[in-house]
C-alpha positions in Angstrom: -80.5 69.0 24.8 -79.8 65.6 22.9 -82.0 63.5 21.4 -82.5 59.9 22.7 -80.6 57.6 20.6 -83.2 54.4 18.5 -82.5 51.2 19.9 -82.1 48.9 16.8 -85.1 47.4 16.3 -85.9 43.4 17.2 -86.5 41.4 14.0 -89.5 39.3 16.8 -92.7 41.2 18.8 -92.3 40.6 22.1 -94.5 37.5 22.2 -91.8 35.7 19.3 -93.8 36.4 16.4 -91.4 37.2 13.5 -92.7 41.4 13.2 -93.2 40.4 9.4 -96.2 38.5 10.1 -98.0 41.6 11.6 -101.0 43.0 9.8 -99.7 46.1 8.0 -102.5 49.2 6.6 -100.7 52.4 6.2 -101.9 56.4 5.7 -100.2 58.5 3.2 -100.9 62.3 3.4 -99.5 65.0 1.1 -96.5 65.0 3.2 -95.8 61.6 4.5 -96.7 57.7 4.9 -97.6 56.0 8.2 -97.3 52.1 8.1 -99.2 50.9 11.2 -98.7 47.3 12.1 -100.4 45.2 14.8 -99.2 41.7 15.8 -101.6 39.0 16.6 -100.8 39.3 20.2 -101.9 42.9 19.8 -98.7 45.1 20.1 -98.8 47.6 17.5 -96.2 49.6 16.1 -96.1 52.6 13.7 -93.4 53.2 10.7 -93.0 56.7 9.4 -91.8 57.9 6.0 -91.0 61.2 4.6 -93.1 61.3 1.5 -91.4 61.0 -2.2 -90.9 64.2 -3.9 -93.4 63.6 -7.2 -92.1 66.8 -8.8 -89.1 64.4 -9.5 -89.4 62.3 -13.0 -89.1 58.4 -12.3 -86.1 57.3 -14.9 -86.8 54.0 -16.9 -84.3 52.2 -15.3 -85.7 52.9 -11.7 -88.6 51.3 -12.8 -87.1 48.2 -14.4 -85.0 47.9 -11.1 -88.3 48.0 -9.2 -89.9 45.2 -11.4 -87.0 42.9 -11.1 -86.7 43.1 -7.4 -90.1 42.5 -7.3 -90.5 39.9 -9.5 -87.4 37.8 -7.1 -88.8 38.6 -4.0 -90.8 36.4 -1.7 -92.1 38.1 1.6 -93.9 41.0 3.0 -94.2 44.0 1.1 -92.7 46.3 4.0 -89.7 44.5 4.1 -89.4 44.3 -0.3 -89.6 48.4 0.5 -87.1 47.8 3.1 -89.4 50.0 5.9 -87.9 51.0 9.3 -89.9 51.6 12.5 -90.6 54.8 13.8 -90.4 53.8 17.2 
């Protein structure tokens, strides 16, 4: 059996609200991170992201790249991380 292919995903809610400006609180377990957003009209949506392998060393240069990004960005932090919904 196949799986159902992910419709890409509207950059609005339903109700026109850009999905940026949705309040955003997020879980992280030991083995992954749920972003849960919820628009003001009250649609919610959940994110899902496999967790980041910590046995791995973070190189300098990751880091750097991290700060400049941040430092020229202007926005919501979920799309600076460049999250996808889960649904």
């Amino acid at each position: 059996m196949h799986k159902p292919k992910k419709e890409p995903e509207a950059p609005r809610c339903s109700c026109g609200r850009s999905r940026s400006e949705a309040a955003v609180s997020s879980f992280r377990s030991h083995v992954t991170l749920f972003t849960f957003h919820r628009c003001e009209c009250g649609l919610e949506w959940t994110e899902h992201a496999v967790g980041v392998d910590r046995t791995q060393p973070v190189t300098t240069d990751e880091v750097i790249e991290v700060h400049e990004r941040m430092a020229r960005f202007e926005g919501p932090l979920s799309e600076l991380l460049g999250m996808q919904s889960a649904n």
